[in-house]
C-alpha positions, 0 to 999 in steps of 0.5 A, a space after each residue: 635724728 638732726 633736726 634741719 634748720 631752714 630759718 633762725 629767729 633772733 631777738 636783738 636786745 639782750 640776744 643779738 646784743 650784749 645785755 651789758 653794753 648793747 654791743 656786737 661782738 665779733 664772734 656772733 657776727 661772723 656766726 650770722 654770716 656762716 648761716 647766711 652762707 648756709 642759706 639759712 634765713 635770719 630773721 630779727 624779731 624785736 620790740 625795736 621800730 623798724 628804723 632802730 633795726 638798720 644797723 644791721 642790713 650789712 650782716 646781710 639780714 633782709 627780714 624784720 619782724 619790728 614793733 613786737 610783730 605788727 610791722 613785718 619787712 621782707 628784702 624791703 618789701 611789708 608783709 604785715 602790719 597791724 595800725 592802732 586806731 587814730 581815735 584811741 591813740 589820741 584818747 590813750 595819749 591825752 589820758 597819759 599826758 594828764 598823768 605825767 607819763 612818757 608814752 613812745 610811739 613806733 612807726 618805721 621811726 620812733 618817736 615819743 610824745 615829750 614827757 618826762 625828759 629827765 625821769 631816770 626811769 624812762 631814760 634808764 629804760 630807754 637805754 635798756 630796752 632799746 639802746 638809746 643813750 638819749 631821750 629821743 628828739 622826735 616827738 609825735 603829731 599822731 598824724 602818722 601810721 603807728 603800729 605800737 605804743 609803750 607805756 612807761 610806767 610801773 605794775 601800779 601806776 598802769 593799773 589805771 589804764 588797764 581800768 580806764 582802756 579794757 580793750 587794750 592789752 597791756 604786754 610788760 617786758 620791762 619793769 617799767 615799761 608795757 607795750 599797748 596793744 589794740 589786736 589780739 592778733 600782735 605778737 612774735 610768734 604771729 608775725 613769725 607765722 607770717 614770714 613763715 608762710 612767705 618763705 615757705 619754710 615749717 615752723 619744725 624746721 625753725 630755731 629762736 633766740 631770746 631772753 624776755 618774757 615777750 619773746 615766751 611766745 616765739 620760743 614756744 611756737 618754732 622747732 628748736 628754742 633757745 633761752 640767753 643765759 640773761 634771761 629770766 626764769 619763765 624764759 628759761 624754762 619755755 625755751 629747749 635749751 639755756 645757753 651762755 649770756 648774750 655778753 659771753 656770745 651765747 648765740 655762738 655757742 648754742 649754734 655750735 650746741 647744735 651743729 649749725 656751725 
């Protein structure tokens, strides 16, 4: 029997957009719009801030799951959020900053806190991650709501935060870079239960896209997963089906795999 698909999921960077140049290609584009013209709802769900996630307002997507699921939006209303603690957030950041690590800080913007501007490494994830040609200019004053941190840092080097912060959860979805988490309750497929249950649709009737380890949750709760063919092993083999690359609009060919357009 066909499944009935009321509402997709999609990933952004490696997913949405190509794994190579971060681009859109005209293919997946007019894909979202036919969807829409089904009525099936598209949600993005990324690791993205939620200001990073503008852009795409005029393929007519009006639900964002942003920061990894701890600020929810819906046609312009928040549905969710999930705020670090101020307290920890200063402590995390002074121990960081005594380190010589970059730490980037998500509210509706993004912002970092300044360090290691010309580190190829944080640059090189930065443009990976979230497509950011630049070291942002924004630096914050930690006075703001902040719903999610990230550390830029490899496996060893974060092992001394793990030590020294063990309530914090330590999420890697890039070799250099972690998301700091404070709820155990922040993840994709959380925040997908949410937006979920404020469109009252079943998760059986659910379809998502991904390609990183962090979406291994999303993929595993909806009805129907889906694995970019630049994603990695775990991913693939969480997913129901692998599809082509994102750069060879992967999207587009497994909407057609399964008849949705």
């Amino acid at each position: 029997m066909k499944k009935v698909i009321k509402a997709v999921f999609l990933d952004v960077d490696g997913t949405l957009l190509s794994e190579k140049d971060r681009s859109l290609s005209k293919d997946t584009e007019e894909s979202i719009r036919r969807l829409i013209q089904k009525r099936i709802h598209i949600i993005l769900v990324t690791g993205r801030p939620h200001q990073l996630c503008e852009k795409f307002k005029h393929l007519g997507i009006d639900t964002v799951i942003s920061a990894n699921g701890a600020l929810v939006t819906c046609r312009g209303e928040i549905i969710h959020k999930s705020i670090l603690s101020s307290t920890m957030v200063r402590e995390f950041s002074h121990f960081a900053a005594s380190q010589g690590h970059a730490l980037s800080y998500f509210t509706e913007s993004l912002g970092m806190n300044g360090t290691c501007r010309t580190d190829h490494r944080v640059t090189d994830a930065l443009r990976e991650t979230l497509g950011l040609m630049e070291y942002p200019d924004q630096t914050m004053t930690l006075d703001e709501e902040i719903y999610c941190m990230c550390l830029y840092a490899n496996e060893e080097e974060t092992n001394q935060y793990k030590e020294r912060f063990p309530s914090l959860r330590f999420v890697r979805f890039h070799p250099y870079v972690c998301n700091v988490l404070e709820a155990g309750e922040v993840s994709k497929s959380v925040a997908a239960q949410i937006v979920l249950t404020h469109l009252n649709i079943r998760r059986e009737e659910t379809m998502a896209f991904g390609d990183g380890e962090n979406d291994i949750d999303l993929l595993t709760y909806v009805g129907v997963s889906v694995a970019m063919g630049n994603g990695g092993e775990r991913v693939k083999q969480s997913a129901d089906y692998v599809t082509r690359k994102a750069s060879e609009d992967g999207i587009t060919h497994a909407l057609r795999h399964y008849k949705l357009i």
